[in-house]
MDAnalysis code that builds the backbone (N, CA, C; Angstrom):
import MDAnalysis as mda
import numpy as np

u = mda.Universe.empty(357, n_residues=119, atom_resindex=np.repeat(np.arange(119), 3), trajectory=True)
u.add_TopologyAttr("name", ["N", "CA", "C"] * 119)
u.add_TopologyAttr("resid", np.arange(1, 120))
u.add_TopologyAttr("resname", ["UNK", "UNK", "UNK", "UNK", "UNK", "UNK", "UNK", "UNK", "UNK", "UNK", "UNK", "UNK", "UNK", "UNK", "UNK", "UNK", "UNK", "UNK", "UNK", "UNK", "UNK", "UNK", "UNK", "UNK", "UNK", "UNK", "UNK", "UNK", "UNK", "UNK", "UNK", "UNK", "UNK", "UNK", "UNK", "UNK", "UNK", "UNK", "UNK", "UNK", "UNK", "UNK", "UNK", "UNK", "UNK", "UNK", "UNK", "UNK", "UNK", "UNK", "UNK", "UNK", "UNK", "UNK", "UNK", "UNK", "UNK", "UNK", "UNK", "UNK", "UNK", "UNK", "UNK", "UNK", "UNK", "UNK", "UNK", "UNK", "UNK", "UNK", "UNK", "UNK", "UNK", "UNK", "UNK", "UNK", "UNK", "UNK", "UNK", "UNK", "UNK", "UNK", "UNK", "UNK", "UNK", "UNK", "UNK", "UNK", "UNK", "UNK", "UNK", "UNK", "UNK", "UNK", "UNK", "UNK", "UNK", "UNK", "UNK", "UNK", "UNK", "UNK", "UNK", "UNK", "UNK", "UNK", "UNK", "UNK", "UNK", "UNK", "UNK", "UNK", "UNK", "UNK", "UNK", "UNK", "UNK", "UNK", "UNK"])
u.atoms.positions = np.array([
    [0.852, -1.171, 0.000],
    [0.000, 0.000, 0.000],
    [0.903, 1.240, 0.000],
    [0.204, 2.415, -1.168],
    [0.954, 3.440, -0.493],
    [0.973, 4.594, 0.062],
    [1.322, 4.757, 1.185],
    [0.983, 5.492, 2.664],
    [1.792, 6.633, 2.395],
    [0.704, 7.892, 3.085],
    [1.513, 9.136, 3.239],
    [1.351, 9.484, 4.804],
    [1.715, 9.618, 5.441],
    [2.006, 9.907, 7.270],
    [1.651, 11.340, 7.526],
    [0.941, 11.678, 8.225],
    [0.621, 13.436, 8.222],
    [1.454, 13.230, 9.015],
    [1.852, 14.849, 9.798],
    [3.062, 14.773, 10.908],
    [2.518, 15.135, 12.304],
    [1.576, 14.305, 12.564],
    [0.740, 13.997, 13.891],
    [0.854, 12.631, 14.000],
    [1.328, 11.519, 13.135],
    [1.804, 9.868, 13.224],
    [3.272, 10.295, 13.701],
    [4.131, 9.558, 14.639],
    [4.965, 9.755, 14.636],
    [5.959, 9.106, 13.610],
    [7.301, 8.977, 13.363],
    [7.974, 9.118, 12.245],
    [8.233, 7.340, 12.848],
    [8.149, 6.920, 13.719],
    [8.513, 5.705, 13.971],
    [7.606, 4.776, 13.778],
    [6.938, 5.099, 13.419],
    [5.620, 4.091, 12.074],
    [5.709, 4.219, 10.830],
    [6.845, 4.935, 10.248],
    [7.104, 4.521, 9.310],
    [7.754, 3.505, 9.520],
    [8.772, 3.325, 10.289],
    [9.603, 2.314, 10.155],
    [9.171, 0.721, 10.147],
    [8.213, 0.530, 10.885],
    [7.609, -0.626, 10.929],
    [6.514, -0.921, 9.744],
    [6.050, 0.067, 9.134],
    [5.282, 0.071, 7.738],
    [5.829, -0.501, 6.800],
    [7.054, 0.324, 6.996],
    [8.055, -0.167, 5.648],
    [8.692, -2.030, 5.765],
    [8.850, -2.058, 6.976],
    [9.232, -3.259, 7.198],
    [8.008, -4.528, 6.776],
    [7.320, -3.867, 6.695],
    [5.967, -4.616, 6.427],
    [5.574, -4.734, 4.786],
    [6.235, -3.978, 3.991],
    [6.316, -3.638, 2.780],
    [5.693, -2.999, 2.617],
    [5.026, -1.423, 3.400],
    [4.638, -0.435, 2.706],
    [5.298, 0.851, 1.977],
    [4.988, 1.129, 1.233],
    [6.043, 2.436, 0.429],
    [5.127, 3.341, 1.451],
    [6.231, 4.113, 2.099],
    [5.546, 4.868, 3.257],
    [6.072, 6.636, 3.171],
    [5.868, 7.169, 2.907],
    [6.165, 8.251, 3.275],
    [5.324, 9.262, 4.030],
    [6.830, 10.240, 4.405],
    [5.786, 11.149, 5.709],
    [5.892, 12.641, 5.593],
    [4.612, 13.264, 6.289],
    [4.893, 14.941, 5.730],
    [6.021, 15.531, 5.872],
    [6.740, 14.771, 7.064],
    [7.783, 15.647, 7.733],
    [9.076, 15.438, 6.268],
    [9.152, 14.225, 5.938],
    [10.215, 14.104, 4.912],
    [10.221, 14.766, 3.975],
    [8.998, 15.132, 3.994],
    [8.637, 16.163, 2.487],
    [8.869, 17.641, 2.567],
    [9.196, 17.718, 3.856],
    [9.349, 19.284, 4.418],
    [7.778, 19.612, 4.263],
    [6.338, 19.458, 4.539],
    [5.545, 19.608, 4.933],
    [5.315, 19.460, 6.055],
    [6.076, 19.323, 7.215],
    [5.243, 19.675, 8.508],
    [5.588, 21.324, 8.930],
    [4.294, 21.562, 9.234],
    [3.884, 22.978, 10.064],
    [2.975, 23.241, 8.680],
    [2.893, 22.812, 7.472],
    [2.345, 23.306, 6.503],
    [0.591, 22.962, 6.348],
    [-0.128, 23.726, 6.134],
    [-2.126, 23.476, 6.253],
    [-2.275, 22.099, 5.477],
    [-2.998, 21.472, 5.665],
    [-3.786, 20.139, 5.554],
    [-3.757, 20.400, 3.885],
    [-4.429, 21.410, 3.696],
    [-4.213, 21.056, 1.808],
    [-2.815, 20.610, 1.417],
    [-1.828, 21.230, 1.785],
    [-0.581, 21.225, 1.289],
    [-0.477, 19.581, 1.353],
    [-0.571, 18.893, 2.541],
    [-0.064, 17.628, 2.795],
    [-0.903, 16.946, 1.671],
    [-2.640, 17.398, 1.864],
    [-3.610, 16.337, 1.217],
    [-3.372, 16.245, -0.226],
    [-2.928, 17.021, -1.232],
    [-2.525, 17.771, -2.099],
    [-1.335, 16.796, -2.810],
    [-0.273, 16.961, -1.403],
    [0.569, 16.004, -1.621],
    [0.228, 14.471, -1.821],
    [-0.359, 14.022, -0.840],
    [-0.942, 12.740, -1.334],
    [-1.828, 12.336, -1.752],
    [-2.678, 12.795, -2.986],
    [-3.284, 12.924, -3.774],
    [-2.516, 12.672, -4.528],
    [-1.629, 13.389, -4.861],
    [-0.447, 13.958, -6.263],
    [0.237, 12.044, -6.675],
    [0.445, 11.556, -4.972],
    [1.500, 10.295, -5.233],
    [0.307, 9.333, -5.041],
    [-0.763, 9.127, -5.009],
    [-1.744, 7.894, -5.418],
    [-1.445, 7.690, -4.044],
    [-1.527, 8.358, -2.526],
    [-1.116, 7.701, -1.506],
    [-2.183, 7.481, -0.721],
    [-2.765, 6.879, 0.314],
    [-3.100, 6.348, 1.451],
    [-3.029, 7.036, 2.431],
    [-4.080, 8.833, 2.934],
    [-3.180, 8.938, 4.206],
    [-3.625, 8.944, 5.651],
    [-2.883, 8.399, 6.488],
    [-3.181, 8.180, 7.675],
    [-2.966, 9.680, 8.538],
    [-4.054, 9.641, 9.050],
    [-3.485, 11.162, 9.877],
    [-4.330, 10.556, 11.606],
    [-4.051, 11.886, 12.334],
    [-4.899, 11.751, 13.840],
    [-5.722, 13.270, 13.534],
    [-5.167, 14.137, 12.699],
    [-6.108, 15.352, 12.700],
    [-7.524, 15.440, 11.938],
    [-8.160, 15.648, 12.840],
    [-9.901, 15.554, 12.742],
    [-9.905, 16.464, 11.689],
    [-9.110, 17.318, 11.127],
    [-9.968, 18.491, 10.093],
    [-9.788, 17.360, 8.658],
    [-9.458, 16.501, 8.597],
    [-9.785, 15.357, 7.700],
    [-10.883, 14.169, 8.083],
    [-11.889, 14.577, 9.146],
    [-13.021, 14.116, 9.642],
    [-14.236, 14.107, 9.013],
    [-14.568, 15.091, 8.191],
    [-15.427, 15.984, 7.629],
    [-15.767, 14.534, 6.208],
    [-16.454, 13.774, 6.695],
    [-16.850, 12.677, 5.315],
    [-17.335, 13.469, 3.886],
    [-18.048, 14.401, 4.253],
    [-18.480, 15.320, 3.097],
    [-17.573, 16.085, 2.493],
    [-16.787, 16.598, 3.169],
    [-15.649, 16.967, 2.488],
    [-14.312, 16.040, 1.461],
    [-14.112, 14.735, 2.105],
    [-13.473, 13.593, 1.838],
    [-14.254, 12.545, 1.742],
    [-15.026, 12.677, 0.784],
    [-16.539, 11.690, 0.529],
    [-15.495, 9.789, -0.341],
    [-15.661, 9.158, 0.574],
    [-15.012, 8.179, 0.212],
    [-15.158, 7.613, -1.744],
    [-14.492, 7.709, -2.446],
    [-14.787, 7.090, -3.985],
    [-13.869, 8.693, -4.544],
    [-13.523, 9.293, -3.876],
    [-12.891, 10.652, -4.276],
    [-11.739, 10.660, -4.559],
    [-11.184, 9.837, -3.190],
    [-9.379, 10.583, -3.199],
    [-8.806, 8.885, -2.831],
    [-7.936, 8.740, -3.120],
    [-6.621, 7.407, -2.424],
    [-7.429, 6.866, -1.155],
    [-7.601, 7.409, -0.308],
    [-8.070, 6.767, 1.021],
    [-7.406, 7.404, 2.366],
    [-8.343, 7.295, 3.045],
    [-8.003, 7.967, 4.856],
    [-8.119, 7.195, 5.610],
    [-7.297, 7.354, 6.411],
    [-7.403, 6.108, 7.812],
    [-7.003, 7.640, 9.132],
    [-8.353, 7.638, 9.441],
    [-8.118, 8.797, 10.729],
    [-7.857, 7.705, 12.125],
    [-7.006, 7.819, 12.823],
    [-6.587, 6.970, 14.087],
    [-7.578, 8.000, 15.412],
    [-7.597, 7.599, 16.163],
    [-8.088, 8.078, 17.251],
    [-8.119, 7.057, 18.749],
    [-6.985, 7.059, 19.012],
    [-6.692, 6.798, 20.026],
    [-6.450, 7.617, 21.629],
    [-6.359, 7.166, 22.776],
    [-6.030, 8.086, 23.783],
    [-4.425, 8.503, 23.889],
    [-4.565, 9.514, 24.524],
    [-2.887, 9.981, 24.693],
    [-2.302, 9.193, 25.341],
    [-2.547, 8.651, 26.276],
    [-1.907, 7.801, 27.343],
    [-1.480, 6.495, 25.909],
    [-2.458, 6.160, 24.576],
    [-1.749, 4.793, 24.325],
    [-0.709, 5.328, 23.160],
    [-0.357, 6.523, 23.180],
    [0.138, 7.320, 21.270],
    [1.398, 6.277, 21.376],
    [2.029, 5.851, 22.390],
    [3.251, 5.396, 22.182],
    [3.183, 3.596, 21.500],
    [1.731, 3.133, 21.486],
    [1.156, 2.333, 21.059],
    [1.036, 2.070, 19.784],
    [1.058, 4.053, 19.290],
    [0.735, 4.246, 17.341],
    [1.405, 3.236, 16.556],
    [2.526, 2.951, 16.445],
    [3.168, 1.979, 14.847],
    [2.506, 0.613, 15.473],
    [2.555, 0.250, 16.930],
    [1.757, -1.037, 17.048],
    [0.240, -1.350, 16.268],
    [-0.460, -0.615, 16.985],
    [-1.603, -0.608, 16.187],
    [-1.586, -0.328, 14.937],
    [-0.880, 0.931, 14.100],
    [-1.162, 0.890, 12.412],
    [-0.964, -0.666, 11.642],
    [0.611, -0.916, 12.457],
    [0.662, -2.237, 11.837],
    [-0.437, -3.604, 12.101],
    [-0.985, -3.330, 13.060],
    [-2.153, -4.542, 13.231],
    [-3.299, -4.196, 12.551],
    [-3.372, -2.951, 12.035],
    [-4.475, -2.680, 11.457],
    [-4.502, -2.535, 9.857],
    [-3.166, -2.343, 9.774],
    [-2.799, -2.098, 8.322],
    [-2.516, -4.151, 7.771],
    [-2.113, -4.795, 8.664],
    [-2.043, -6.621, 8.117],
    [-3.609, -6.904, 8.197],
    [-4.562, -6.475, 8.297],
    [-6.132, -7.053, 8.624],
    [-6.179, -7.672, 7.020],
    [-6.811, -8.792, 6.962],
    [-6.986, -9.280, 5.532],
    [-7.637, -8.099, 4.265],
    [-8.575, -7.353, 5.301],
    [-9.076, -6.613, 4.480],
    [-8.734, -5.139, 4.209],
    [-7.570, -5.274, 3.822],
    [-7.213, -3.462, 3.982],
    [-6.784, -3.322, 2.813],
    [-6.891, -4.133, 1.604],
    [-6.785, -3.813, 0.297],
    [-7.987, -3.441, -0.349],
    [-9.053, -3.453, 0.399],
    [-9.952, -3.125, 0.169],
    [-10.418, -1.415, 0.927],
    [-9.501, -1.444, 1.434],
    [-9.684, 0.544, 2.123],
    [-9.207, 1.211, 1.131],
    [-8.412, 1.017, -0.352],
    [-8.503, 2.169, -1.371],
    [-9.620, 2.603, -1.585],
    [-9.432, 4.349, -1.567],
    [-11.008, 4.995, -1.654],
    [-11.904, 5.030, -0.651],
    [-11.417, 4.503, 0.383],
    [-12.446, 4.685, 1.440],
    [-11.954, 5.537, 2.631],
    [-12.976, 5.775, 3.532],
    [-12.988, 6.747, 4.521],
    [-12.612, 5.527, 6.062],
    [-12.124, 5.488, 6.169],
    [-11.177, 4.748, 7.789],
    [-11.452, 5.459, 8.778],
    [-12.284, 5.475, 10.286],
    [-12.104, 5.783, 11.283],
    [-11.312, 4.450, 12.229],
    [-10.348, 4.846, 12.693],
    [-9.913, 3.307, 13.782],
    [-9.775, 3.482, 14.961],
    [-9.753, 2.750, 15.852],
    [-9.736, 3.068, 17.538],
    [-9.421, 1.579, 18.237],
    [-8.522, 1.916, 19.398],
    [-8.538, 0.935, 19.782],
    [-9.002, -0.907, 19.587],
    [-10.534, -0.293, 19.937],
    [-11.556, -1.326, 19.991],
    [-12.228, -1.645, 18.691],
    [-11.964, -0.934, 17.305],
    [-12.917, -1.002, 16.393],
    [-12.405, -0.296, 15.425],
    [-12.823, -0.932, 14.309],
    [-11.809, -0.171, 12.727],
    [-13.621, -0.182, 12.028],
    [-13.879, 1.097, 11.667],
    [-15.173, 1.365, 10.839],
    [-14.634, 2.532, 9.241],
    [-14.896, 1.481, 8.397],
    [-14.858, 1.194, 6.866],
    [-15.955, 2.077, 6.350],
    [-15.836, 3.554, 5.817],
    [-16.946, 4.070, 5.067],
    [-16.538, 3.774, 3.530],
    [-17.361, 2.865, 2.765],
    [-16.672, 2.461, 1.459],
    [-17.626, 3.533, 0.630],
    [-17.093, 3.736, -0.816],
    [-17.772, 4.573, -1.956],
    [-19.003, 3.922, -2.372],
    [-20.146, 4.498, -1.965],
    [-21.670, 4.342, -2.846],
    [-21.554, 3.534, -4.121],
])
């Protein structure tokens, strides 16, 4: 899969992505961090990417209406587990069915991964 990292994932999920065989890249590598959500989304759009973020202003389904763009996987976890993040992407990113999240809208949490697929 290929993943773009907003720079609210920390950079140490890439590492385990990649190990996993994802082509992973992240805003920060791109010199996009501190830069507005278009810039990044923009960016991964541009590379056919996958992107995983934690920032809610990519929440907005109507705005990122799944069948539109590459695909979103918004994480939402507690602070207490962030140090948890590359654990979980990677358990969530091996699920049999995550070749099937191109184009779709991803909310994930702890307890539950909910799939908004394209109409």
């Amino acid at each position: 899969m290929r993943i773009k990292l907003d720079e609210n994932v920390t950079p140490r999920a890439a590492e385990g992505l990649r190990a996993d065989g994802h082509d992973v890249d992240t805003a920060l590598d791109e010199g996009l961090g501190g830069r507005c959500d278009a810039d990044v989304w923009m960016a991964a759009q541009a590379g056919g990417r996958f992107v995983i973020t934690q920032d809610l202003h990519f929440s907005d389904v109507r705005r990122f209406l799944p069948g539109t763009h590459h695909g979103i996987l918004l994480v939402r976890i507690p602070d207490a587990e962030q140090n948890r993040l590359p654990d979980y992407l990677r358990a969530w990113l091996c699920a049999a069915d995550r070749e099937e999240w191109a184009r779709c809208f991803v909310v994930a949490t702890p307890n539950k991964v909910r799939v908004l697929r394209p109409e």
